[in-house]
C-alpha positions in Angstrom: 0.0 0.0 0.0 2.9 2.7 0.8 4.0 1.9 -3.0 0.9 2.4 -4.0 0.5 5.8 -2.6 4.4 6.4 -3.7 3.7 5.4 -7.0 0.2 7.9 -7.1 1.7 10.8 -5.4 4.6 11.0 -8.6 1.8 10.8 -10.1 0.0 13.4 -9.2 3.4 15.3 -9.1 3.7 14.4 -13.1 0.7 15.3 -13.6 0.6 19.0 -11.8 4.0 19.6 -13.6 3.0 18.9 -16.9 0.2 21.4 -16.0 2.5 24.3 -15.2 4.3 24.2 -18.6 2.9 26.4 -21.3 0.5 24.0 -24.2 2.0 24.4 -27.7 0.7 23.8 -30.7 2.7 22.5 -33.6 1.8 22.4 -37.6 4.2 20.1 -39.5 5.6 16.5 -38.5 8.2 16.4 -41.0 11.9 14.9 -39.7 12.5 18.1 -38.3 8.7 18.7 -37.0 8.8 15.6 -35.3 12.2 16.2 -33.7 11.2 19.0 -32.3 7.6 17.5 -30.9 9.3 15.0 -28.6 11.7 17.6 -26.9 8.6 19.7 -25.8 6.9 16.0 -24.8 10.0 15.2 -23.1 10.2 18.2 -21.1 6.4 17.9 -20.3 4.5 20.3 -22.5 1.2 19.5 -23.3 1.4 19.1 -27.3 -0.8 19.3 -29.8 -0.2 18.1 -33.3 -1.0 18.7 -37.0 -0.2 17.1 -40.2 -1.2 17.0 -43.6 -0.7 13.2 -43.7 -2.4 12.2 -40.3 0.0 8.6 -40.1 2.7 10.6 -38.9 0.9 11.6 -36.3 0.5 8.3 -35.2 3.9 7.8 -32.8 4.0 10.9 -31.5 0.0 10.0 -30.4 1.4 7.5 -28.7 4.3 9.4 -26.6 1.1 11.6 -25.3 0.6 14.1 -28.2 -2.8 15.1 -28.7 -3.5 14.8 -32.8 -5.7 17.7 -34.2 -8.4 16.8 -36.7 -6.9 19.8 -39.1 -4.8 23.3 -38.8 -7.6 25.4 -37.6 -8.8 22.4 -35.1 -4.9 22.6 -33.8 -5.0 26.4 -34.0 -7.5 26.9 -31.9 -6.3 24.4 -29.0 -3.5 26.6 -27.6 -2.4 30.2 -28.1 0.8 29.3 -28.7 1.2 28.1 -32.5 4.7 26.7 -33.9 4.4 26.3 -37.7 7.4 24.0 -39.0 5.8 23.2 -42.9 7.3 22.9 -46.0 7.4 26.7 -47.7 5.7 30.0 -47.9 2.8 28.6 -49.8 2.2 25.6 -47.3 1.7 28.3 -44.7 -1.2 29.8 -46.8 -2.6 26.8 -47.5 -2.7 25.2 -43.9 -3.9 28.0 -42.4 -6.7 29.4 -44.7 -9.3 28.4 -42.7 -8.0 29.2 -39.4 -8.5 31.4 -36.4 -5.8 33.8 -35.5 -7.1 36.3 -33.4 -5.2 37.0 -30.3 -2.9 33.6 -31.3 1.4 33.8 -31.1 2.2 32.2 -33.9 6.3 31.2 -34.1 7.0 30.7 -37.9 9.9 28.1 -38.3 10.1 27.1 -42.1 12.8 28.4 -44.2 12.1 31.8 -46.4 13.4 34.3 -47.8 13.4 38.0 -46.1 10.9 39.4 -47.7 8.6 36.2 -47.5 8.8 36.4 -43.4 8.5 40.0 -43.5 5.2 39.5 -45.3 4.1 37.0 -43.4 4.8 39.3 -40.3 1.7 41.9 -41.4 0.1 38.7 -42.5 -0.4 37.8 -38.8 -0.6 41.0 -37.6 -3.8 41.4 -39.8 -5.4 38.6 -38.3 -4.6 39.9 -35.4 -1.6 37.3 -33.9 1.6 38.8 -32.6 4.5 37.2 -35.1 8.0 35.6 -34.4 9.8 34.0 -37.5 13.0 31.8 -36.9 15.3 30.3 -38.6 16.7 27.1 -37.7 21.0 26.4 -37.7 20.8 22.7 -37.2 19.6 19.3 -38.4 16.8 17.2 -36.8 19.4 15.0 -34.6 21.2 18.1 -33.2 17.6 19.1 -32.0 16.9 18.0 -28.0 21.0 17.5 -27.9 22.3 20.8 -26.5 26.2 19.5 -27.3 25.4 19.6 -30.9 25.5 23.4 -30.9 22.2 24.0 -32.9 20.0 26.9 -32.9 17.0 29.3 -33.8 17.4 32.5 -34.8 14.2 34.2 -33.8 13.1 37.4 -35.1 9.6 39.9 -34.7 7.7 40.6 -31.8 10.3 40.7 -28.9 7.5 40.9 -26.3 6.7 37.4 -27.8 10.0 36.4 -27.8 10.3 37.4 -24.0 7.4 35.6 -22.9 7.9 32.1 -24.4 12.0 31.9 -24.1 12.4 28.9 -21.6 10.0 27.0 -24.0 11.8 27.9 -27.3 14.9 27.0 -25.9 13.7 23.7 -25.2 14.9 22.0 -28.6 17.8 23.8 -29.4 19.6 27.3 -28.4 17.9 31.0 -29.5 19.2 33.5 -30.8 17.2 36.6 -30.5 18.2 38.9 -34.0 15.7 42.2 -33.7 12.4 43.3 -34.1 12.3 43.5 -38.3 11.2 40.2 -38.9 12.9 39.3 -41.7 16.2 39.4 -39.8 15.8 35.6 -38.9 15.7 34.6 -42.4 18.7 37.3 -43.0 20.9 35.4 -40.6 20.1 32.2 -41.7 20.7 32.6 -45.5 23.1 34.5 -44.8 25.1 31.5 -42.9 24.0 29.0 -45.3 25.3 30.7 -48.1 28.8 30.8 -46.5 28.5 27.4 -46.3 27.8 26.8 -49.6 31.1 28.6 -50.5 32.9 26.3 -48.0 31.4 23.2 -49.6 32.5 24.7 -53.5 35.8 24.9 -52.1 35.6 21.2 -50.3 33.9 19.8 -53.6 37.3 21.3 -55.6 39.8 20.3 -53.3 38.7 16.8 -53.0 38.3 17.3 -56.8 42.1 17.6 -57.0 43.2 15.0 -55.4 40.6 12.0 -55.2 42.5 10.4 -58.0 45.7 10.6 -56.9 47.9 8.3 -54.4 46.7 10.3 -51.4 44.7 8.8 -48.3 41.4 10.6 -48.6 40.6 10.3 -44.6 44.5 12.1 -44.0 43.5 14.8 -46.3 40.0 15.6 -45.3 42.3 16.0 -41.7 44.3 18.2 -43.0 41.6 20.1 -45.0 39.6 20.5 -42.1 42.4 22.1 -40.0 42.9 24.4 -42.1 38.8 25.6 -42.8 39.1 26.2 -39.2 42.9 28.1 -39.0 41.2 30.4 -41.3 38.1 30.7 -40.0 39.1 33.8 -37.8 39.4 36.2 -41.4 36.0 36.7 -40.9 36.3 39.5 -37.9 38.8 41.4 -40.1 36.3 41.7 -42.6 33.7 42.7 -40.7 36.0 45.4 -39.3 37.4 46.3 -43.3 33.5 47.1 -44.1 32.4 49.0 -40.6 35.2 51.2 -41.2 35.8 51.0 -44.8 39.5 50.8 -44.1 40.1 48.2 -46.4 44.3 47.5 -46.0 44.4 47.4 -42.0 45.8 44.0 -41.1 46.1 42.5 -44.4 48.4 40.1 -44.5 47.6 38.6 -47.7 46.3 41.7 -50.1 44.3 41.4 -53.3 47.3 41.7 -55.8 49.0 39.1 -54.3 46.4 36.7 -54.6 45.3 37.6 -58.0 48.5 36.5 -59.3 48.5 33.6 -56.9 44.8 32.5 -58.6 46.2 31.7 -61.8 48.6 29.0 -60.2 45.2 27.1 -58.8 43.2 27.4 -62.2 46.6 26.0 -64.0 46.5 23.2 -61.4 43.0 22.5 -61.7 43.6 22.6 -66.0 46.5 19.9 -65.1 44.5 17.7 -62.9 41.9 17.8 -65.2 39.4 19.4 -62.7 37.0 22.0 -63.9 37.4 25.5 -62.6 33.8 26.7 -62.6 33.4 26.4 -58.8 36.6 29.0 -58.8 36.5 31.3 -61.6 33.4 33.6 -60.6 34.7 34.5 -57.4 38.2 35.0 -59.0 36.7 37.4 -61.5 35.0 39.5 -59.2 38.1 39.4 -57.4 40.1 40.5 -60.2 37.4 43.4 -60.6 38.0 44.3 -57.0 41.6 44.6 -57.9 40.4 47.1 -61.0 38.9 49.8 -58.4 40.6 49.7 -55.3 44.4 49.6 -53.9 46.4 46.4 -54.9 46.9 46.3 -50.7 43.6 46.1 -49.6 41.9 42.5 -48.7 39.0 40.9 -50.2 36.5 43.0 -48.4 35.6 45.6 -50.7 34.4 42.6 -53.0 31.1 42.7 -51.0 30.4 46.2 -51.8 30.8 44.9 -55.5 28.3 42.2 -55.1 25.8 44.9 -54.8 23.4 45.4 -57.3 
């Protein structure tokens, strides 16, 4: 009988906790949907669930989700509303027919500035307070706070304020400013940098994957040396706040314009294309054109502008 009333009062004590945590509502069981669904059930949040195809609803039922009938059905359960769908257009769609007055709704798929800053007066219309985000990981790095991931968040601050502790439940936030397009800013912005890193990855292994070099010693080697020159990126964003473009340079723009042609001769030699090179070594060379030959890259950011 005592482990009877043991085993009732945790319980009870479950039970009143899960109470206490804020109800959130969450549109989209995709892999990352669904990732981030179990860290709010984990951590006790009363969950409700929508998507288009109901069977993946069907394990997270299971761990204590409670599966909405539709969108507006899910919308109108809890005040908080997490949207983690496909697009822009999968936003419309979903919620046509739903009820936004007096809703927070925390927008989560991946757009474009302007799409989020749209959708921002979209909400506000309907009268819901807005947060976009934009999410820096991959659905296993969600719930695992050693993985490094995390939200950019962007809109309402007042929103963002209020409902912090359960944001930061799957992954870190990172709170960007009130325009809300600055989210989606950040986050292209990053991924487009990476994109860069992988062209240059892609051409390096390029050069040497068919040679008698171990592959594994290599990517070792490559990887130190992404992250020795990782640090560049602080003197670049001092060359562009001050528009002192040669302070600290240690490699300037005339020296490695004469150094590209060496790489594009190699890369003719290996028998490696030079397409993932040659536009960023012409607008380099164009850099070179209007500004000192002892400047850094920069300035080449000011010429990306349209």
């Amino acid at each position: 009988m005592l482990w009877a009333g043991t085993r009732l009062k945790d319980m009870e004590n479950n039970n009143a906790a899960t109470a206490s945590k804020t109800p959130v509502t969450l549109l989209g069981l995709g892999a990352m949907g669904t990732a981030l669904a179990r860290t709010w059930l984990d951590a006790g949040h009363p969950l409700t669930v929508w998507n288009r195809t109901p069977a993946r609803a069907e394990a997270l039922a299971a761990e204590g989700a409670r599966v909405a009938a539709s969108a507006a059905a899910a919308v109108a359960a809890n005040r908080l509303v997490i949207v983690c769908l496909l697009n822009d257009a999968s936003v419309d769609e979903a919620l046509a027919g739903a009820d936004l007055n007096g809703k927070d709704v925390v927008n989560l798929i991946t757009s474009t500035p302007a799409q989020a800053r749209a959708r921002a007066e979209w909400a506000r219309e309907r009268g819901a307070r807005y947060l976009d985000g934009g999410i820096m990981a991959v659905p296993p790095m969600i719930g695992a706070p050693e993985a490094g991931g995390y939200v950019f968040y962007s809109g309402s601050q007042a929103l963002f304020d209020q409902y912090r502790e359960v944001l930061a439940v799957p992954a870190g936030t990172s709170y960007v400013g009130e325009d809300a397009g600055f989210a989606a800013l950040h986050d292209v912005a990053l991924l487009s940098a990476m994109s860069g890193m992988f062209a240059g990855i892609t051409h390096a292994f390029a050069l040497v994957r068919e040679e008698d070099i171990d592959l594994s010693a290599f990517a070792q080697l490559l990887g130190d040396w992404l992250t020795a020159m990782a640090p560049a990126v602080h003197q670049e964003a001092v060359h562009l706040k001050t528009r002192d473009f040669t302070s600290d340079v240690v490699s300037n723009l005339a020296m490695q314009v004469a150094g590209n042609q060496t790489l594009l001769d190699t890369a003719e030699g290996q028998g490696i294309s030079s397409e993932l090179l040659l536009p960023y070594y012409a607008l380099m060379s164009r850099t070179l054109e209007v500004g000192s030959p002892e400047e850094g890259t920069a300035r080449m950011a000011e010429l990306l502008g349209k």
